[in-house]
C-alpha positions in Angstrom: -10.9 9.2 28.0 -8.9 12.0 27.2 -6.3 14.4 29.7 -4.2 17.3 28.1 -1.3 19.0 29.8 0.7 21.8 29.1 4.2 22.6 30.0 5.4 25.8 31.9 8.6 26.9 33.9 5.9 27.3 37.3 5.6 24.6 39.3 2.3 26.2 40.4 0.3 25.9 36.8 1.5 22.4 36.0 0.9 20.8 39.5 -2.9 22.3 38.4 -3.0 20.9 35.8 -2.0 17.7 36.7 -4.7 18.2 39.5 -7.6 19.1 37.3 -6.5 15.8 35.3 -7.1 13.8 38.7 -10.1 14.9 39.7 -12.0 14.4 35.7 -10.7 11.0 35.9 -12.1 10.2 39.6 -14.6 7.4 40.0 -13.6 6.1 36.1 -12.5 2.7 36.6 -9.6 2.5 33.9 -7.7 -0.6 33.0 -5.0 -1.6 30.7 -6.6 -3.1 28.0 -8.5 0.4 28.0 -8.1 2.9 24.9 -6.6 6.2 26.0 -6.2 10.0 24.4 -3.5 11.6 25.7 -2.6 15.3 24.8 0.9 16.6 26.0 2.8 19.2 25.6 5.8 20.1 27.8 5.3 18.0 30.6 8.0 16.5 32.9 8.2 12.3 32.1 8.1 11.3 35.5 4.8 13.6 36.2 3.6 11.3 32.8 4.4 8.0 33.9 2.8 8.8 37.2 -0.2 9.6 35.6 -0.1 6.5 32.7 0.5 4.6 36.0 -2.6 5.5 37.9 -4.8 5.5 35.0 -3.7 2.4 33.0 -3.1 0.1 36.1 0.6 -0.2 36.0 3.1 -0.6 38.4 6.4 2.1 37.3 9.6 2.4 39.0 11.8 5.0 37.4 15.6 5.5 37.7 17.6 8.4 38.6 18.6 9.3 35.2 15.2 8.9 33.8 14.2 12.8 32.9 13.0 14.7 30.2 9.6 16.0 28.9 7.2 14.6 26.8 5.0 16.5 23.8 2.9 13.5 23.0 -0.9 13.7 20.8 -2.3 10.0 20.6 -6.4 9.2 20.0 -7.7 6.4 21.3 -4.8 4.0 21.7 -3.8 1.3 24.0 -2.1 2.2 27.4 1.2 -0.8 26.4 1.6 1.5 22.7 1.1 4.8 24.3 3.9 4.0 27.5 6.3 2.3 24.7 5.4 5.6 22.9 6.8 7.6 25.2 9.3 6.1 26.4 10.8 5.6 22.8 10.7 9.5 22.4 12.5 10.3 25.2 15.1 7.6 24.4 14.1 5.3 28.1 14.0 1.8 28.0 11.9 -0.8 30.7 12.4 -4.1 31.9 9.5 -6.2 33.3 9.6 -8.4 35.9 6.0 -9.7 37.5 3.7 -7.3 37.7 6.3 -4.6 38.0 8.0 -2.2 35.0 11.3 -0.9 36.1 12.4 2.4 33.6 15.9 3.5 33.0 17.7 4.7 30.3 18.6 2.7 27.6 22.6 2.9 28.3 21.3 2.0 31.9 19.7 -1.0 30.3 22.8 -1.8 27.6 25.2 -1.7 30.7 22.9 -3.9 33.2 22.2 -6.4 30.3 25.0 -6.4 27.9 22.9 -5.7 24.9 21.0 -2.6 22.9 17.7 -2.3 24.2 16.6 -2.7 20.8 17.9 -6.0 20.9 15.3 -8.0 22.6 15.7 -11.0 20.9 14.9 -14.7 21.9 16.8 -17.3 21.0 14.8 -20.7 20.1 16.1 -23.9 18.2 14.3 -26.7 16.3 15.4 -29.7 14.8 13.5 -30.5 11.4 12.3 -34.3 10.7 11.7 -34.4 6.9 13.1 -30.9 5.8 16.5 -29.6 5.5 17.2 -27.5 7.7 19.4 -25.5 5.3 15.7 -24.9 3.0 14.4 -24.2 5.7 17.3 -22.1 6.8 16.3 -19.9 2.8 12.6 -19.7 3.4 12.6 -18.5 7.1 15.0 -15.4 6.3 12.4 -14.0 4.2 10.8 -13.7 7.4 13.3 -12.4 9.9 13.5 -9.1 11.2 15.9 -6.9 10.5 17.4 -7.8 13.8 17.1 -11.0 13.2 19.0 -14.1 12.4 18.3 -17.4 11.2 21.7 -20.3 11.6 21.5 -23.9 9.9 24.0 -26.5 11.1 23.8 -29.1 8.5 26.0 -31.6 10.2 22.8 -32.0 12.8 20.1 -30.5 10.9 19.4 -28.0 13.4 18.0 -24.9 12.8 18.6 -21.6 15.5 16.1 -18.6 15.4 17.0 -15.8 17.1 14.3 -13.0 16.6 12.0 -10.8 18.6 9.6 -13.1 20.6 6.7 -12.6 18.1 8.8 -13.1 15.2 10.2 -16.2 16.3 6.8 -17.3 17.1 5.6 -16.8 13.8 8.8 -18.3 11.7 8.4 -21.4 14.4 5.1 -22.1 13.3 6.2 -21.5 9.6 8.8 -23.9 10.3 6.1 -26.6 11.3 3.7 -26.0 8.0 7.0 -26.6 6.2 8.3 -29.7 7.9 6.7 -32.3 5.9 7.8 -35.0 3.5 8.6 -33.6 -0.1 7.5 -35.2 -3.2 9.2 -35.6 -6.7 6.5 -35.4 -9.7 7.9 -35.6 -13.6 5.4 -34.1 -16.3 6.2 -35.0 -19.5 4.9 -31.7 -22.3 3.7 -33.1 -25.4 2.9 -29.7 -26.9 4.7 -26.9 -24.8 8.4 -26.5 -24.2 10.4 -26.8 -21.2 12.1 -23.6 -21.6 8.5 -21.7 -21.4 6.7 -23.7 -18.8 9.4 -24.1 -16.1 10.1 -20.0 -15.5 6.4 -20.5 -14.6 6.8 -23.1 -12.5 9.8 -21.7 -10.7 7.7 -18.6 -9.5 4.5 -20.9 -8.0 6.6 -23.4 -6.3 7.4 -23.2 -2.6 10.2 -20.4 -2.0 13.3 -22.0 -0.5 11.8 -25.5 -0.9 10.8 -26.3 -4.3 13.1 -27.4 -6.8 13.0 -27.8 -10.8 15.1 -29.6 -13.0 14.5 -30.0 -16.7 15.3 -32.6 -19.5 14.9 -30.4 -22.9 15.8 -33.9 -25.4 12.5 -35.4 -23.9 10.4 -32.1 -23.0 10.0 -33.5 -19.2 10.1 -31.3 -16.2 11.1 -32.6 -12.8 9.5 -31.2 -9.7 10.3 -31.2 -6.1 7.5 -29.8 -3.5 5.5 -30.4 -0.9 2.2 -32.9 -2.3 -0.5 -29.8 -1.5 1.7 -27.9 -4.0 2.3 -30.6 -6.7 -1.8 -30.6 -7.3 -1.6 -26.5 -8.0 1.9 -26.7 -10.6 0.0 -30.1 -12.0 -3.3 -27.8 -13.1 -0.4 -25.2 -14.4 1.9 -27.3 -16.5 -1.8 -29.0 -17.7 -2.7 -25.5 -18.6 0.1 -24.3 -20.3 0.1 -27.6 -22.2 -2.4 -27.5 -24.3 -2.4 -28.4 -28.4 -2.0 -25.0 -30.0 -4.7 -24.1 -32.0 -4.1 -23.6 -35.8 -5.0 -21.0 -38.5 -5.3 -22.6 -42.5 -4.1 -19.4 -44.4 -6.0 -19.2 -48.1 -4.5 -16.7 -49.9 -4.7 -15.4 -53.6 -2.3 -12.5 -55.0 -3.4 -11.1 -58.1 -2.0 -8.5 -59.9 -4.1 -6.2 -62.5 -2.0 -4.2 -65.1 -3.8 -0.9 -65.1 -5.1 0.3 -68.2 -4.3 4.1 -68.9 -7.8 5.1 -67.7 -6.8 3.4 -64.4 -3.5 4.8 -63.9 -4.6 5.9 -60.2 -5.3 2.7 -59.3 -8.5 0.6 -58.6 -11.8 2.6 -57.8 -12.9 0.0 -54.7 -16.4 2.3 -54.1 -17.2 2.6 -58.0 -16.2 -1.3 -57.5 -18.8 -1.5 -54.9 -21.7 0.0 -56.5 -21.6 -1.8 -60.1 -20.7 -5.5 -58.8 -23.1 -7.0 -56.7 -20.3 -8.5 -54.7 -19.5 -6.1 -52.7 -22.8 -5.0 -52.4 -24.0 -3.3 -49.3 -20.1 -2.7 -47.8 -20.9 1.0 -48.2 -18.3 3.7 -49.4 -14.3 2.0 -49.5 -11.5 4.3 -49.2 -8.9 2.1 -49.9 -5.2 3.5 -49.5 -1.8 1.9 -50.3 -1.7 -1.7 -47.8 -5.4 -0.8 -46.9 -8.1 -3.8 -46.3 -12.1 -4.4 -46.1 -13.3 -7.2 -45.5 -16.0 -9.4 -46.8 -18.2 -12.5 -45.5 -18.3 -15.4 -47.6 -21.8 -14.8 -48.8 -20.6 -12.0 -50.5 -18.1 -14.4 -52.4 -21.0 -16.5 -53.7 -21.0 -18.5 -50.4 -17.6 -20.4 -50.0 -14.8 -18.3 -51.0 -15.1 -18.5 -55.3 -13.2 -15.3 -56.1 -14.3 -16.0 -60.0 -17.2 -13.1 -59.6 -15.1 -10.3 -58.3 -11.8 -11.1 -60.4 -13.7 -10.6 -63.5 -14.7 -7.6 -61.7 -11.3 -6.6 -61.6 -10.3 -6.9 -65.4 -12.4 -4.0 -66.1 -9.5 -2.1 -64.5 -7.0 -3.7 -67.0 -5.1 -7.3 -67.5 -5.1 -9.6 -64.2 -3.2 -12.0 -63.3 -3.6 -14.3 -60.3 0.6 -14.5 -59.4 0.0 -17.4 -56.8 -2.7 -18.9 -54.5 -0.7 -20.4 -51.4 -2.9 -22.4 -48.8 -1.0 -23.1 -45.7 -1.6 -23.8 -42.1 0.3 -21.8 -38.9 0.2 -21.9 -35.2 -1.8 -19.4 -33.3 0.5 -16.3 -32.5 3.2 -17.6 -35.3 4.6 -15.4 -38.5 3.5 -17.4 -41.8 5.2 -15.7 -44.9 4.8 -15.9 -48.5 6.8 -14.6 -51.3 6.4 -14.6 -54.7 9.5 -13.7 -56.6 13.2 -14.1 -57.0 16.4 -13.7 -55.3 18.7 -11.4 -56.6 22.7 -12.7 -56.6 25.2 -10.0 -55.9 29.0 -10.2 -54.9 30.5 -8.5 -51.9 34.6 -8.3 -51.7 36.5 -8.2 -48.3 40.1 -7.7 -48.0 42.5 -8.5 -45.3 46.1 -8.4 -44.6 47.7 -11.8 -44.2 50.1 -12.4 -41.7 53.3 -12.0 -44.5 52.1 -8.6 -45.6 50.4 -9.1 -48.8 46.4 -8.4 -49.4 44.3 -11.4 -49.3 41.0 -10.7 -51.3 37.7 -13.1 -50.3 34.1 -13.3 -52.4 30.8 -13.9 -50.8 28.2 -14.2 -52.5 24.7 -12.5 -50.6 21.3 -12.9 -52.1 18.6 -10.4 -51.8 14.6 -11.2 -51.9 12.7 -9.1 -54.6 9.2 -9.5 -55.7 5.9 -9.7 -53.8 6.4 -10.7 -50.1 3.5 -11.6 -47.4 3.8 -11.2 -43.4 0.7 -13.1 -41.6 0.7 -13.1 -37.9 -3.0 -14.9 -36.8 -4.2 -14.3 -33.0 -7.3 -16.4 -32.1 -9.7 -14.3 -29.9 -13.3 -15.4 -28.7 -16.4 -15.9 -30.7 -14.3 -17.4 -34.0 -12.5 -14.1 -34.1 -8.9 -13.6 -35.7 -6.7 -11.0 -35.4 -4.5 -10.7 -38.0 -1.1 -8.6 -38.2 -0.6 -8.3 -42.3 2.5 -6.8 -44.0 2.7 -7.0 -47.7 5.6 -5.9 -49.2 6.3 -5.5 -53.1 9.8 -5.0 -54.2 12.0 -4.8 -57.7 14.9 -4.3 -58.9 15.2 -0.7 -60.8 19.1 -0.7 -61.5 22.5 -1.5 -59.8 25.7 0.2 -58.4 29.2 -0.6 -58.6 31.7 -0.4 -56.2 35.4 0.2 -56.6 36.0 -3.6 -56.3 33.5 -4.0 -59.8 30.7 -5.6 -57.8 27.0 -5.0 -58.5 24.7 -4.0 -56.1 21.0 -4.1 -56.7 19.6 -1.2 -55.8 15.6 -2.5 -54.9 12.6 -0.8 -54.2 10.5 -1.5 -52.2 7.0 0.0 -50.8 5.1 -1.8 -47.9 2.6 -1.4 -45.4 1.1 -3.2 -42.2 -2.1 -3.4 -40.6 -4.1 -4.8 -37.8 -7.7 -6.5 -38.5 -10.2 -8.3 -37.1 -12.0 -10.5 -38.8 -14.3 -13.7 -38.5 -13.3 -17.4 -39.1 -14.0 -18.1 -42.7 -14.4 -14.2 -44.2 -12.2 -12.8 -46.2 -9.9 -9.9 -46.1 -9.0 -7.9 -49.3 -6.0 -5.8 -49.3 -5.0 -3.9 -52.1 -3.5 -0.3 -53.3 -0.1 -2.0 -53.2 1.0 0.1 -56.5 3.9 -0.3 -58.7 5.9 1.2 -62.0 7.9 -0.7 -64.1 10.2 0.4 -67.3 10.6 -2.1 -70.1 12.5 -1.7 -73.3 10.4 -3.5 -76.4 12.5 -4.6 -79.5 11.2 -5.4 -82.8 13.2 -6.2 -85.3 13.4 -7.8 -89.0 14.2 -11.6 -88.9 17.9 -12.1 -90.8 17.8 -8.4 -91.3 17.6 -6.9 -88.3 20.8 -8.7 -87.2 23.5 -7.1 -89.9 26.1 -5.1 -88.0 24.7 -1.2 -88.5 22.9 -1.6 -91.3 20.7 -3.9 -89.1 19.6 -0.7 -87.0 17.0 0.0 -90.3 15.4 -3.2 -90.2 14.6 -2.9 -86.0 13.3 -0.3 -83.8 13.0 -0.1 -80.0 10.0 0.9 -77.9 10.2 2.0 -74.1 7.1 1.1 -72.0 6.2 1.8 -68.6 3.8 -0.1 -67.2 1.5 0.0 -63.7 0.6 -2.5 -61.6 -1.4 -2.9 -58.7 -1.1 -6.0 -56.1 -4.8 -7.3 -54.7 -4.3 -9.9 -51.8 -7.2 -11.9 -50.4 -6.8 -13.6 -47.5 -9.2 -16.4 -45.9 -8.6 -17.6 -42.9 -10.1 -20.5 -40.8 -9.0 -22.0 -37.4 -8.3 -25.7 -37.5 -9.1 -27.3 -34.0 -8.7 -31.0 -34.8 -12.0 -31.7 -35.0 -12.7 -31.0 -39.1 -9.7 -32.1 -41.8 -8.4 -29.6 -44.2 -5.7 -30.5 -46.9 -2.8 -27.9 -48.2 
């Protein structure tokens, strides 16, 4: 059903109007639970409500001071929206009593009622028989109006809602889901920590209600909820619980002096093509901290490295500097380091409280030589992702401060990638390159050892040799159900 009506200064035009509306809407039974369209523009309020009234079924008595026009467009809405509608434009209010809607304005209705018109609200109160009706009180303002209010009197454990009559309704019948007995559950973690599981917890459990309390020195967690709840956080903290899955590391650093043919480093596609070990990878590009990786059939089936480190002499003097097995939990840093620590002295100075300088050594080590970053990630179908960061570092001279201490000065070159790879193949990573400067002395036994005549009987030889660092690395996941040893 839809009217439209246009405002204008003549009585004449808009009485048509109002006319023509009449007579299209003759012999249509309308009622209130009806859908209207409604197209105004201009028109007096009371010509409106007389019209909403014989259309929609109402019964309208309007005030003195109601006046105004209304400019209203609605499709297809119900005849209680569209009056509220218009009478919010036009700033009116209504009061209903029986069958009957009286209109006024709404300082009409704040005078006769002591109260905004926007301040319907009902008052209800409730006394809780398990809850408290201060948690009760927490979880029922999350659903309050904005005009709302929700008041706990602990001494009688009485709650008071005060609300618009369908928002009371609703926080009423939230009040009776909640108003059972709580239960206290403690899980005891055997493999996660309190201080991870519980933030969890907190966020599932029953806003105002639930309550968490945590006992790190024996990994328990205490729970408060209602029972239906205490099933879903048991299925969470069982979840979160679980053994963490290991990762057994085998790893093998060689390094191969590079012969003065090699001085670029290690051909890994000539590599390829003359040693059937690496057959069928294809063409390797291998850059400084780059990796391929190869399955353990290519490895004569298990991992025996023999094969392809006699491979590697060809390119000049190996040497295998360690061969560390070790085991580390899923998403944990394992590191290896092969190498020294380098002692050097720092000095501070203060002034003591009598004016004189009070000097103070520490001593500070500094890690130099050939350092490993693993970080494992178990994926699906046996796959690993592993984060590797080798780093090679050495000492190449020192500087002194104006206190006389020694500083190493180290350098270092490193790289990090990201691989996946399956449980048991192997990842080679190599191009790690390195120079060092070494003085050779050879001397005359007896000899060589006479203050400045000596210096005939010796001679000194400066040699610079480089290295490069090959790293395999094997790993396999350890789920309990197979023994491995370290």
């Amino acid at each position: 059903m839809k009217f439209t009506c246009k405002g204008n200064s003549l009585r004449v035009p808009l009485a048509a109007a109002l006319l023509i509306a009449l007579v299209l809407f003759q012999g249509i039974p309308i009622h209130a639970e009806g859908k209207l369209t409604l197209q105004f523009q201009g028109v007096d309020i009371m010509e409106v409500l007389k019209l909403l009234a014989e259309q929609a079924g109402f019964n309208i008595v309007a005030g003195q001071s109601v006046n105004g026009r209304v400019t209203l467009f609605v499709k297809d809405v119900d005849p209680w929206e569209a009056f509220e509608v218009i009478l919010a434009s036009n700033d009116l209010a209504y009061e209903r009593k029986g069958q009957i809607l009286t209109v006024m304005t709404q300082r009409d209705y704040e005078l006769l009622h002591g109260r905004p018109y926007q301040d319907r609200r009902m008052v209800k109160s409730l006394t809780p028989h398990y809850a408290k009706a201060e948690d009760l009180s927490r979880a029922l303002t999350q659903v309050k109006s904005n005009i709302g209010r929700v008041i706990s009197d602990q001494a009688t454990n009485t709650l008071i809602l005060m609300d618009t009559p369908p928002v009371v309704e609703e926080m009423l019948k939230l009040a009776q889901e909640m108003d059972q007995p709580l239960e206290t559950r403690i899980f005891s973690l055997s493999y996660g920590t309190v201080k991870a599981v519980t933030p969890v917890l907190q966020e599932a459990m029953t806003k105002g209600m639930g309550k968490v309390s945590v006992d790190e020195r024996t990994n328990q967690i205490v729970v408060t909820d209602y029972p239906f709840k205490l099933e879903a956080l048991a299925s969470m903290v069982k979840a979160f619980d679980e053994r963490a899955t290991e990762v057994l590391i085998d790893a093998k650093i060689i390094q191969v002096t590079l012969s003065d043919k090699f001085q670029l480093g290690i051909d890994w596609a000539a590599l390829a093509r003359e040693n059937i070990t690496l057959k069928g990878m294809g063409a390797l590009n291998l850059t400084s901290g780059g990796s391929i990786k190869v399955a353990n059939a290519a490895l004569n089936q298990g991992g025996d490295y023999k094969v392809l480190i006699e491979a590697l002499r060809s390119y000049g003097k190996s040497k295998i500097l360690s061969e560390p097995r070790l085991t580390v939990i899923n998403n944990q840093e394992a590191k290896i380091l092969v190498g020294s620590k380098e002692p050097y002295v720092t000095t501070q100075i203060s002034q003591a409280g009598t004016g004189t300088a009070v000097t103070a050594e520490q001593v500070n080590f500094i890690d130099v030589g050939v350092k490993l970053f693993v970080t494992p990630t178990i994926a699906r179908d046996n796959f690993i992702t592993m984060r590797i960061r080798p780093e090679v570092s050495s000492k190449t001279g020192t500087l002194t401060t104006a206190q006389k201490n020694e500083i190493p000065i180290v350098e270092t070159a490193q790289a990090e990638t990201v691989i996946l790879v399956e449980d048991g193949s192997t990842v080679i990573l190599g191009g790690l390159i390195r120079d060092e400067d070494s003085i050779d002395q050879q001397r005359i036994p007896l000899l060589g050892d006479i203050p400045v005549l000596g210096a005939l009987f010796r001679s000194t030889k400066d040699t610079k040799k480089r290295s490069e660092l090959v790293v395999f690395l094997t790993p396999h996941i350890i789920t309990g159900e197979r023994e491995s040893t370290q």
